[in-house]
N, C-alpha and C positions, 0 to 999 in steps of 0.2 A: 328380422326386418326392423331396420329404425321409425317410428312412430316420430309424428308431427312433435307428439307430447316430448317422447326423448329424446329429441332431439334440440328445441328448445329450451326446455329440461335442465340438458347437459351444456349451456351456455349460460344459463341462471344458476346452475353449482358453481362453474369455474369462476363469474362473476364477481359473488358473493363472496368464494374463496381468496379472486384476485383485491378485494376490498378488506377485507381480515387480515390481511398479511400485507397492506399497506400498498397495492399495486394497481392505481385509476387510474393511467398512462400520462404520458406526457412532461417523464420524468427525465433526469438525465443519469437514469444507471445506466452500468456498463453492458447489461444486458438489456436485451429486447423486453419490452411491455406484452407480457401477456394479453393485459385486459385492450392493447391496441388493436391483438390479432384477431377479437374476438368479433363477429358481427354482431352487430345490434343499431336499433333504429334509433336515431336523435331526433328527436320534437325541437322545430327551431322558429320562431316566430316574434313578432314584433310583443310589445307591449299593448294589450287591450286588441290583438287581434283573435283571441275567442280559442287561443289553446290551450288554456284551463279545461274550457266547454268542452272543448273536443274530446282531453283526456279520461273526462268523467262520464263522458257518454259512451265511449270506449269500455271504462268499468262498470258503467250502471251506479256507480255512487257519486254522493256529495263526497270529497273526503280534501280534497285540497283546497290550502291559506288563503283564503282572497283579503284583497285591499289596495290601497292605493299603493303608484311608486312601484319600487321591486319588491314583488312579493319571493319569487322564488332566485333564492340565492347561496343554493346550494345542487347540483346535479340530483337527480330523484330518480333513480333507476328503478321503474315500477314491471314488475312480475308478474304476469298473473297466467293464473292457476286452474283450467278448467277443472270442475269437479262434476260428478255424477250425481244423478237422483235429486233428491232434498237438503242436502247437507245444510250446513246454517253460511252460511257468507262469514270469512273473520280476515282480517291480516295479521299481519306480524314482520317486526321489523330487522335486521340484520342487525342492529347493536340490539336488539331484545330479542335473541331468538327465542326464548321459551314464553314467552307472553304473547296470548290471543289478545286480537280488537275485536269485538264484535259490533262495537258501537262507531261506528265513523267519524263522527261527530271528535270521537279521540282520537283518534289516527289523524285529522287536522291538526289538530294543537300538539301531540308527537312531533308531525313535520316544522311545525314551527318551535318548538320547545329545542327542538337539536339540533335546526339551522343555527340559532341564539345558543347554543352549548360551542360549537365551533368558530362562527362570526359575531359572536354577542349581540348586542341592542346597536350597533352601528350600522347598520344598514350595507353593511360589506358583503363579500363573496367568497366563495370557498370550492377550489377545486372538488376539492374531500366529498364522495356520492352518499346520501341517504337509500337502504337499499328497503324497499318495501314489495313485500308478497302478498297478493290478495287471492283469497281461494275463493270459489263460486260457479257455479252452474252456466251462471249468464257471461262467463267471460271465454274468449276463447285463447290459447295459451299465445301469449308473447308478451315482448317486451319491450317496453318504451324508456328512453330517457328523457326526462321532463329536464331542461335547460334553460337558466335565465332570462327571460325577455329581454330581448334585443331593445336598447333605445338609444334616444339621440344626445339627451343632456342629463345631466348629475341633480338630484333632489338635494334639497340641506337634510345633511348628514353624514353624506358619499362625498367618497375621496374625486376630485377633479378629475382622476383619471378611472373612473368607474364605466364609461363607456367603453376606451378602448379594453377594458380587464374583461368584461360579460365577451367582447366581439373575439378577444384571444380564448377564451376558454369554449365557447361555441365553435372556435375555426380549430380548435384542438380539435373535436369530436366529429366533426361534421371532413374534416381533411381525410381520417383515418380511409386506408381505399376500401376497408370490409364495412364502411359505418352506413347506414339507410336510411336518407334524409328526409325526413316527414316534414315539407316548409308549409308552414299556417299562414292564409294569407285573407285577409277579410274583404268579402265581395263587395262592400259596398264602400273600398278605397280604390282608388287606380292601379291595378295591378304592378305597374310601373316603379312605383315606390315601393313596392313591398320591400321590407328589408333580410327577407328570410329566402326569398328568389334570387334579388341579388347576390347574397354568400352562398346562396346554394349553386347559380350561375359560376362564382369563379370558384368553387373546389370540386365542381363536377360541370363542368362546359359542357359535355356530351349528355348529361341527364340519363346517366344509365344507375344512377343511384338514387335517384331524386325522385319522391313522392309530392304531388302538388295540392294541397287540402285548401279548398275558397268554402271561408265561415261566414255566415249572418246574410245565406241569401235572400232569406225573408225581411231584411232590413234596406233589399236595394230602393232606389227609385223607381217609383212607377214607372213602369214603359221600358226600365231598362232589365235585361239578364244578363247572367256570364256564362251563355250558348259557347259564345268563339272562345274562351278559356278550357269550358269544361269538356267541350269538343276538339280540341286542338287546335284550332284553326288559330290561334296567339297562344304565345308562351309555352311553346309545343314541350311536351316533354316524353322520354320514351314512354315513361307508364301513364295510364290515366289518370286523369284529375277526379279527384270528389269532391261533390257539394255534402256540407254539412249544414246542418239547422241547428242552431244554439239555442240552449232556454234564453230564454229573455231576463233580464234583470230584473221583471216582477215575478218570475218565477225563479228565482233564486233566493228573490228576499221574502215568500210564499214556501219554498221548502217543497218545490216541487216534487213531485218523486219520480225518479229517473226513469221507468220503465215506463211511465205516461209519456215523459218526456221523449221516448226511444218514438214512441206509436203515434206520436203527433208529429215526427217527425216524417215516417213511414207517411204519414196519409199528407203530410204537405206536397210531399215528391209526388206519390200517388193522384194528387187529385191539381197537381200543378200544372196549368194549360203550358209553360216555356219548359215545364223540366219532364214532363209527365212520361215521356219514353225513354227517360235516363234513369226511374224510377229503380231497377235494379240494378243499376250501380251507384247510387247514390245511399247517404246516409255512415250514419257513426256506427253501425252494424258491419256493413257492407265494408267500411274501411277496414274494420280491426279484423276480417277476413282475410281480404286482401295482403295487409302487411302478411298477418300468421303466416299465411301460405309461403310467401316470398322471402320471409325470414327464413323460413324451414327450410328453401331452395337454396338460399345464399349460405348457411350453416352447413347444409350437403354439401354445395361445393368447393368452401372453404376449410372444410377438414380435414383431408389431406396437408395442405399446408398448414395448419394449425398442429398437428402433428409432428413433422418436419421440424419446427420450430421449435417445439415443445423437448424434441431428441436432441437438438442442434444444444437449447440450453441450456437441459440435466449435463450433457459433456461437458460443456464452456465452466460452469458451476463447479461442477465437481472438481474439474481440472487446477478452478482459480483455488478450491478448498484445500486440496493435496500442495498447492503452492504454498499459501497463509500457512498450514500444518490446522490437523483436526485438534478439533476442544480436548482439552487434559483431563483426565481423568481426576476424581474429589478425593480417594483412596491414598493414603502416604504413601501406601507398596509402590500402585503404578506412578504416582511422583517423582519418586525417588529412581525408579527405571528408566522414566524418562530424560530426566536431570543426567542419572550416569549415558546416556543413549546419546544427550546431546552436546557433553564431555566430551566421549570417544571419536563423536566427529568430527570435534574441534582438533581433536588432537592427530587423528588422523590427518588434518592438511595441515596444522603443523610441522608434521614430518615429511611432509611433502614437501614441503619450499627449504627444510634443512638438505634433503636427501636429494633433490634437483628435480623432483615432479613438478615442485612451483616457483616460482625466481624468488629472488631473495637471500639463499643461501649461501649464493657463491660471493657475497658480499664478505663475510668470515675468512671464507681464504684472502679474500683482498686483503684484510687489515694483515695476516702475516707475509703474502708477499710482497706487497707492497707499502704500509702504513707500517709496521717494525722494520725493515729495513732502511727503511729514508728514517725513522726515527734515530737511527744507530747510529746512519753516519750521520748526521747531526750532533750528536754527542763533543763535546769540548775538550777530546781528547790533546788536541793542538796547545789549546793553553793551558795545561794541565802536566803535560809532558815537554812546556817549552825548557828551553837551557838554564833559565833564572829562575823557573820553579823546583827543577829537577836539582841543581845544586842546591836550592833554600832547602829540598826536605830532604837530599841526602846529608848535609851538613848539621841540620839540626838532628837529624839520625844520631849520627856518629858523636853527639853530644861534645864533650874537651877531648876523649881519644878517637881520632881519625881510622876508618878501615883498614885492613891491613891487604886484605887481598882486593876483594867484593863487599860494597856496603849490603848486607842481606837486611838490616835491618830498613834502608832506605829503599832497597826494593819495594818490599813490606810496605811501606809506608805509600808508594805509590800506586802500586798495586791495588791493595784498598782501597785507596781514592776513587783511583777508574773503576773498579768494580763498581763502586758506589752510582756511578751515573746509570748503571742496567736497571737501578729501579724504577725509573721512569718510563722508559719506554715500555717496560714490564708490567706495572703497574696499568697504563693508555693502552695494553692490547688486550688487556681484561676489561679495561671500560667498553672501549670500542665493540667488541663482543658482545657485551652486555648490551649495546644499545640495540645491534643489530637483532639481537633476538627479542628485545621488549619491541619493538619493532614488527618483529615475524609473529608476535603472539598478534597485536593489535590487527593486524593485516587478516591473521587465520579466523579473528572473532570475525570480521567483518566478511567475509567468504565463506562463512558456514553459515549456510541460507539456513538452516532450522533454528539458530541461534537468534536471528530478524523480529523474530516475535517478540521474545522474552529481555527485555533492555534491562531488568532488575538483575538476573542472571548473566546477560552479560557485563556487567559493571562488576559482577562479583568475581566471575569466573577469570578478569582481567586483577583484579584483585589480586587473589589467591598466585595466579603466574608472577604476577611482579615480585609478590614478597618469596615465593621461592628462586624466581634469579639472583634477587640481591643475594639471599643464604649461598645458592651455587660461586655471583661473584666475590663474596666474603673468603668464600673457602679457597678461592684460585686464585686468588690475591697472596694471600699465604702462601698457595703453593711457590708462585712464581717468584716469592719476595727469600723464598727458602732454596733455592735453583739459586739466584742469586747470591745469598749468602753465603750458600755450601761452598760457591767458586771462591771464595773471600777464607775462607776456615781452613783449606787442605788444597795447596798449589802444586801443581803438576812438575813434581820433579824433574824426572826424565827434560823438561823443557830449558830449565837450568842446568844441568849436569854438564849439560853441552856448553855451555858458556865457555868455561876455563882454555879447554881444549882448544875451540874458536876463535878466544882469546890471544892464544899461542901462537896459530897457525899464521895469525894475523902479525903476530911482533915477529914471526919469521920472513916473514915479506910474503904470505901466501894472500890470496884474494881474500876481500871482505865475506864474513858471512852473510846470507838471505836476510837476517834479521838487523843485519848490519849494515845493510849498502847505504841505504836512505841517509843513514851516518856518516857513513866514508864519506859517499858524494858530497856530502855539503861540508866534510871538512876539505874535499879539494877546490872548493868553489872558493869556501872562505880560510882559510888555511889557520890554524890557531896562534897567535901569536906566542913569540919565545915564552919561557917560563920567567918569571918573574924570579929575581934574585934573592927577594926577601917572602915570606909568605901571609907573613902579616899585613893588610891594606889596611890605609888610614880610611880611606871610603867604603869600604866592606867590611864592615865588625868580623862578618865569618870567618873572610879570609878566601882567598882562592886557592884552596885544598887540593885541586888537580887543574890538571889543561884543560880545556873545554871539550876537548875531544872525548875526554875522559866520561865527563857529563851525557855527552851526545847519544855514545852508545851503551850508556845505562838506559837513557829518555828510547832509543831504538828498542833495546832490548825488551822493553815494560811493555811500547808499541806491540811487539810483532807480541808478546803471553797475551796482552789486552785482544787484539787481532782475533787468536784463535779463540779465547772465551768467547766473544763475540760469538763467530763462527757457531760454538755449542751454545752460547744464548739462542741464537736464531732459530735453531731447530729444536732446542726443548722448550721452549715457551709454549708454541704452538700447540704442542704434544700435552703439554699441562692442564691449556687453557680448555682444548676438545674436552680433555678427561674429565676438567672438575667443573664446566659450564654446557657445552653443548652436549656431551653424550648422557649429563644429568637429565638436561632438558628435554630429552628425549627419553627417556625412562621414566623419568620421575616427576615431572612438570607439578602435573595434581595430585603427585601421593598425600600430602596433607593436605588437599581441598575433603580427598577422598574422604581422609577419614573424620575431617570434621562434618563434612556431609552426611553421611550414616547415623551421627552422633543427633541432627534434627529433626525437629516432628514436624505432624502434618502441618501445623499453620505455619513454622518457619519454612516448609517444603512448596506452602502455598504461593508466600509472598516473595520466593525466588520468580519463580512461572508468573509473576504477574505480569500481564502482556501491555502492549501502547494499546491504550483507549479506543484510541481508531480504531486500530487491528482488529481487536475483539469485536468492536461494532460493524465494521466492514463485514468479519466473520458470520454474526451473526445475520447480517441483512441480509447474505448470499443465502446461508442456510435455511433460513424463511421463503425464500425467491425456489430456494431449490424444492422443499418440500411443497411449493405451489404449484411449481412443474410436473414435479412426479404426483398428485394431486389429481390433476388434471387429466395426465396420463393414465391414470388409474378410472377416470371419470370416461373417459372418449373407449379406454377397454372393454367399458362393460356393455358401452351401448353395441348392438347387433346392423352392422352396416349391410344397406343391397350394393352391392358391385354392379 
């Protein structure tokens, strides 16, 4: 069976915990606030309406800051700790957990010594809770949050906006739907004005959270009581109201001692002709019952869902950490595993957008079916094979002795020319490639989610790919500039053999050759004029060595060899470029990353994995967040619930 004890108990562990790990609520992580789901009771009251008094009379000690102005300006999440027998009374603070108070007197200047460690000497405020636990006989277990006094205007010191800062951190607390609102409100002002009713009025309208506490009823006006308040009969609220008796400020500056205090309070009620039948529900006793009990009821049935939540965020947590990737191990071994771990997965979708798993790919065949052959025919074969360059380079061929059958040397001489334009295009389908694949690597770094972490190791790993494509396109460059030249070195016989024969068929009247019509046709268009009688021309040094016809279907003949090279450029380029760039890049991408990677140690292995700053710190807040959960869970396990 869960016990009143462990049960409040177990909401001053997970507290403490959600404050250690940096979780007061009212934050904007992506997860839910712990410490919002938690119940617990908010002390909410005016300035000088007497909830100091209240709170020490609830403890039986002197132990909080008094003074003018804002004294409390920091959240004071007070504990306390029924104890058995004799024990000695001590506290102890949550940044000091191993240090007893036993003197009170210190545990005041504590609370003010660390309010001034967080808000310094400025008279500022600070979300950030002081958490203090006080053990003792006299106290019965719960827990209060002591919260700024509410006021109306800024002291010199305070920032102008000091008021509305107290009312937004008080409506933090006081909003929460598990929080239990303890409003302090002093008897001897008009209920009306209280400014702890009114915030308590609009974040709980129905008053099913709302505790009503009227302080200083011994300071009313003669003649008058707060009968209709403490009765309900005004300012109704579900629970009942308590009257409390405050020391008086000569007994504070007297040193009274609280447990006189407690008994003169007991015999005001007792012996008070307007309260004397409220005698047992009245009093600083009587309240810190009350809460307990109610605390205890509202923690019962808030733990289920507190549960819920707590499951709901180990998942979400865990889930977002498996995203982010877990912390790296400090060991070269598993560095260095990881490192090759998140290589292979680079390179795995690599091969995925070469092979068609992922787009990209099919951009490579574009450049050879498309980008090489619009390069080819663009080539300047036209002006290169026209009639006045094909006579300029057969004639300078055939040198002072003129051909006798077929200029082969003038062939040659053309031949090699056009060959010569294949480097280009040869040349631009090896860039082209190249780009598309520095391309496909940039694309893979940025889609290999494990790689997101580490931007030192991607930079490198991007590194490493580029300087092996260049090597890949260095070497296919060669290739295809050697495909090229081989055409230029050893010319396809069989393609001229035929010429002669052709030739013949044609001076017999038989039809033009295939390599020849283009020829024909355009000597019937333009028909050659007669031969010239003399062969020497005053305006052509050369001399016009043949007809033009003659020319034509030399420039046709060189056409249709040029033609079919082409043809066989077009299809081994391609075949070259796969060989010595893409089927590299696929095999061998990172072989030299490889092995200069094995070649480093742990701090070079460290300061690859070194992650984005965020990252790591996102990392770690979740991780903190997460072991508050499972914390938690651990903490509500052990308690023994009634069903």
């Amino acid at each position: 069976m869960a016990t009143m004890e462990s049960l409040i108990g177990l909401v001053n562990r997970i507290q403490r915990a959600c404050t250690a790990l940096g979780d007061y609520g009212g934050g904007d992580s992506t997860f839910s606030s712990l410490w919002d789901a938690l119940p617990s009771v908010a002390v909410v009251g005016g300035q000088s309406s007497g909830k100091s008094s209240v709170l020490e009379s609830i403890v039986g000690r002197d132990f909080l800051p008094r003074g003018s102005g804002i004294v409390t300006r920091r959240p004071l999440v007070l504990q306390l700790h029924k104890t058995e027998g004799r024990q000695e009374e001590y506290a102890e603070f949550g940044h000091l957990p191993r240090r007893r108070f036993t003197d009170f007197a210190l545990v005041r200047k504590e609370i003010a010594d660390e309010t001034d460690r967080i808000t310094g000497k400025s008279k500022q405020i600070s979300p950030i809770p002081i958490h203090l636990s006080i053990y003792s006989p006299h106290v019965v277990n719960l827990t209060l949050i002591d919260l700024p006094g509410l006021t109306k205007i800024a002291v010199e010191g305070q920032s102008e906006n000091i008021v509305e800062d107290i009312e937004n951190m008080v409506r933090l607390y006081v909003e929460k739907p598990n929080s239990i609102i303890l409003a302090i409100s002093p008897a001897n002002q008009d209920i009306a004005t209280s400014d702890a009713i009114k915030l308590a009025k609009e974040v709980d309208p129905t008053g099913e959270r709302t505790f009503g506490v009227l302080t200083k009823l011994d300071l009313m006006d003669k003649g008058t009581n707060a009968l209709d308040v403490l009765e309900g009969r005004a300012y109704r609220l579900q629970h009942p109201w308590v009257g409390i008796v405050n020391r008086s400020q000569a007994d504070i500056n007297k040193n009274t001692d609280m447990m006189y205090a407690r008994r003169r309070e007991r015999e005001y009620f007792a012996t008070s002709p307007d309260y004397g039948h409220l005698a047992n529900k009245m009093g600083s006793e009587y309240l810190a019952k009350l809460l307990s009990q109610h605390l205890e009821t509202v923690i019962r049935q808030k733990i289920p869902g507190i549960t819920s939540l707590i499951n709901k965020g180990i998942d979400e947590m865990e889930a977002e950490l498996d995203r982010l990737g877990r912390p790296i191990a400090v060991d070269a071994g598993a560095q260095l595993y990881t490192i090759l771990e998140l290589c292979r997965a680079f390179d795995k979708i690599f091969k995925e957008h070469l092979d068609g798993g992922r787009p990209g790919g099919d951009r490579i065949y574009g450049v050879f079916d498309n980008q090489l052959p619009a390069a080819l025919r663009k080539l300047p074969f036209d002006r290169h094979l026209s009639l006045q360059n094909v006579r300029k380079i057969v004639s300078e061929a055939d040198g002072y002795q003129p051909h006798l059958i077929a200029p082969e040397q003038g062939y040659r001489r053309l031949i090699e020319g056009s060959l010569n334009y294949f480097r280009g295009p040869a040349e631009a389908s090896v860039d082209a490639v190249h780009f598309v694949l520095k391309e496909l690597v940039r694309k893979s770094i940025g889609e290999t989610e494990e790689l997101r972490r580490f931007p030192t190791l991607q930079s490198t790993l991007a590194a490493a790919a580029g300087e092996a494509l260049e090597k890949f396109r260095d070497e296919s460059k060669k290739t295809v500039i050697r495909l090229v030249d081989m055409e230029s070195s050893y010319l396809t016989v069989d393609f001229f053999r035929k010429l002669p024969q052709e030739v013949e068929k044609l001076g017999q009247g038989g039809p033009p050759p295939p390599s020849d019509r283009r020829a024909s046709s355009a000597d019937r268009k333009n028909p050659p004029p007669p031969p010239p009688s003399d062969r020497g021309n005053a305006v052509d040094p050369l001399g016009d060595r043949y007809a033009d016809a003659h020319f034509r279907r030399i420039g046709s003949n060189v056409s249709s060899y040029i033609g079919m090279v082409s043809d066989t450029i077009k299809s081994t380029i391609p075949k070259a470029v796969v060989y010595c760039q893409v089927k590299e890049a696929k095999q061998n991408l990172l072989n030299y990353f490889y092995t200069q990677i094995g070649k480093k140690e742990g701090k070079q292995l460290a300061e690859l994995l070194d992650e984005d700053p965020s990252l790591m710190s996102k990392r770690q807040d979740i991780a903190k967040q997460l072991q508050l959960y499972k914390s938690a869970r651990d903490e509500i396990d052990s308690v023994s619930w009634v069903r």
